[in-house]
C-alpha positions as CSV (number, residue, x, y, z in Angstrom):
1,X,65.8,65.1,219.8
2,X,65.6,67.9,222.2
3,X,66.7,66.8,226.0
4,X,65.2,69.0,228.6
5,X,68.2,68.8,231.3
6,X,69.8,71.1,233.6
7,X,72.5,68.3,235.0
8,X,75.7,69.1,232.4
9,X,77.2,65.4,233.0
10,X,74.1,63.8,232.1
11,X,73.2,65.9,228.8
12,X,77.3,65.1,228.0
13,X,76.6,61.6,228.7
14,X,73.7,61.4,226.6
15,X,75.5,63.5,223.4
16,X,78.8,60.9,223.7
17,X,76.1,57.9,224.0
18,X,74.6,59.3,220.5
19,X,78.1,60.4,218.8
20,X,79.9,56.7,219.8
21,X,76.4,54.8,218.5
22,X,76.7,57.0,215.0
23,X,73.0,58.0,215.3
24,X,72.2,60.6,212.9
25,X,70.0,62.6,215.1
26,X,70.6,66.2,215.8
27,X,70.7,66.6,219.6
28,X,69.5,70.6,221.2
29,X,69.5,70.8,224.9
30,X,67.5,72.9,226.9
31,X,68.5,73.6,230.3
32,X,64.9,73.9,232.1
33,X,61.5,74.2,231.4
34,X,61.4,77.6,230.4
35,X,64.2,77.2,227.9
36,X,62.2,74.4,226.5
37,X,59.1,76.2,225.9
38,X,61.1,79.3,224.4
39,X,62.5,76.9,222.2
40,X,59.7,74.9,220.9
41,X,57.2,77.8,220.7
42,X,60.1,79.6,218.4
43,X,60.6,82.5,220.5
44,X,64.3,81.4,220.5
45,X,64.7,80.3,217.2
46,X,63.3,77.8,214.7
47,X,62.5,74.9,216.6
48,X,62.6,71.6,214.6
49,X,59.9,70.7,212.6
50,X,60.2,66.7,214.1
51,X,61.3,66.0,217.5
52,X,61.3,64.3,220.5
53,X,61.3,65.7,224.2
54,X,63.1,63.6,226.5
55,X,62.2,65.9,229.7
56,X,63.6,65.8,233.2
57,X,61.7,66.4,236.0
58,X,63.5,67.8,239.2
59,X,64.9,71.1,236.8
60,X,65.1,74.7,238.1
61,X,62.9,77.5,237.3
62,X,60.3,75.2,235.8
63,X,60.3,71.8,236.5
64,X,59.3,68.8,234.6
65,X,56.0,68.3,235.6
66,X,54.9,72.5,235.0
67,X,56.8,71.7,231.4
68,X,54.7,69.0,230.7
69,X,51.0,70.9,231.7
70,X,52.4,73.8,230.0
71,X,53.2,71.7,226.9
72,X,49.7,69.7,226.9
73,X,47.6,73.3,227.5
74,X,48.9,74.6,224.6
75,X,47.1,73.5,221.3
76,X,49.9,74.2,219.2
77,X,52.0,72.0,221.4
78,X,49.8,69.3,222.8
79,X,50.7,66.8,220.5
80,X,54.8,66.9,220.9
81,X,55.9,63.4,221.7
82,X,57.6,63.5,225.0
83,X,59.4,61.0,227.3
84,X,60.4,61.6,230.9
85,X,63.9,60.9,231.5
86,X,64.3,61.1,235.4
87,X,66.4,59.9,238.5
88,X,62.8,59.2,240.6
89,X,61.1,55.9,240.8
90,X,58.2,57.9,242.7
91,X,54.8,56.3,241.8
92,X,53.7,59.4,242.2
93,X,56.1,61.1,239.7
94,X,55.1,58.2,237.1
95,X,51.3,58.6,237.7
96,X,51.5,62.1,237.3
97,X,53.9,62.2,234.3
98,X,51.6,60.3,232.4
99,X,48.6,62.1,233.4
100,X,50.0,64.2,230.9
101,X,49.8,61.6,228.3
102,X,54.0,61.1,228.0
103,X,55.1,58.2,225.5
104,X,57.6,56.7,228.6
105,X,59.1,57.5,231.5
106,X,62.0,56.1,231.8
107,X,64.5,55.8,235.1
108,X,67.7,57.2,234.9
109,X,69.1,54.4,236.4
110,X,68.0,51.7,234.4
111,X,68.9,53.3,230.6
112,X,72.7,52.9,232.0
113,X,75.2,54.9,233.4
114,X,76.4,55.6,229.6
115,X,72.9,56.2,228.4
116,X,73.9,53.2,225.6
117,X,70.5,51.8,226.6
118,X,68.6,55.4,225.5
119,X,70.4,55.3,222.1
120,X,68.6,52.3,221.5
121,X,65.2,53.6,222.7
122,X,65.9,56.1,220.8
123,X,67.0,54.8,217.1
124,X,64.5,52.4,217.5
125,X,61.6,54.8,218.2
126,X,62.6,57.5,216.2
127,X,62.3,54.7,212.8
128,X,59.6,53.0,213.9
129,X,57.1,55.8,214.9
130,X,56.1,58.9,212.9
131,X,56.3,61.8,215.1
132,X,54.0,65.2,214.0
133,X,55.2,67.9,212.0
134,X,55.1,70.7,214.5
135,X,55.8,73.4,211.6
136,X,52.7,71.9,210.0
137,X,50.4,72.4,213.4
138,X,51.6,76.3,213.5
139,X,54.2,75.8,215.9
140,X,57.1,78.8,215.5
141,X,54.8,80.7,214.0
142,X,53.8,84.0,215.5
């Protein structure tokens, strides 16, 4: 799982929510978009060969929304599985977040002030859905 999320309290809530429910997914935290995209492209590092963006939109530097249009216009990248994880409600902000085809956009609000309600999301996605093997669609390699 790789949370995009410059707020520290929230990506702490999120890694105590995942430690305390003993699911065994590996958690890397990007601060913003660019970070993100440095990461997943493997200009940082090896990014992981299965994962699952959970993006925020209001971010410094590059926001949510440039993250996801940078992720989708990018052919080694377009088909990362991505959820927006956000404090806004804004029809607007949902209509646009899936314009770039996200799996869920969920309200910050409403996963819980622990984040026990993402865990679930989570584990549950995670074993029910295959997600693509971004080492096997040339991603991180240059």
């Amino acid at each position: 799982m790789i949370l995009v999320e410059d707020d520290d309290g929230d990506a702490k809530a999120v890694r105590r929510a995942l430690s305390r429910a003993q699911v065994p997914l590996t958690l890397i935290r990007a601060r913003d978009g660019v970070d993100a995209l440095s990461l997943i492209r493997g200009e940082s590092g090896t990014p992981p060969r299965h994962y699952i963006l959970f993006v925020d939109l209001n971010m410094p530097r590059m926001n949510g929304l440039e993250l996801l249009s940078e992720i989708r216009a990018d052919p080694r990248l377009s088909h990362a599985v991505i959820f927006v994880m956000t404090t806004s409600s804004d029809d607007r902000d949902v209509a646009a977040a899936f314009s770039h085809h996200v799996a869920g956009y969920l309200v910050k609000a409403q996963v819980g002030s622990d984040y026990g309600d993402l865990v679930g999301i989570v584990e549950r996605y995670a074993r029910a859905v295959e997600v693509p093997d971004m080492a096997a669609l040339g991603v991180g390699l240059r």
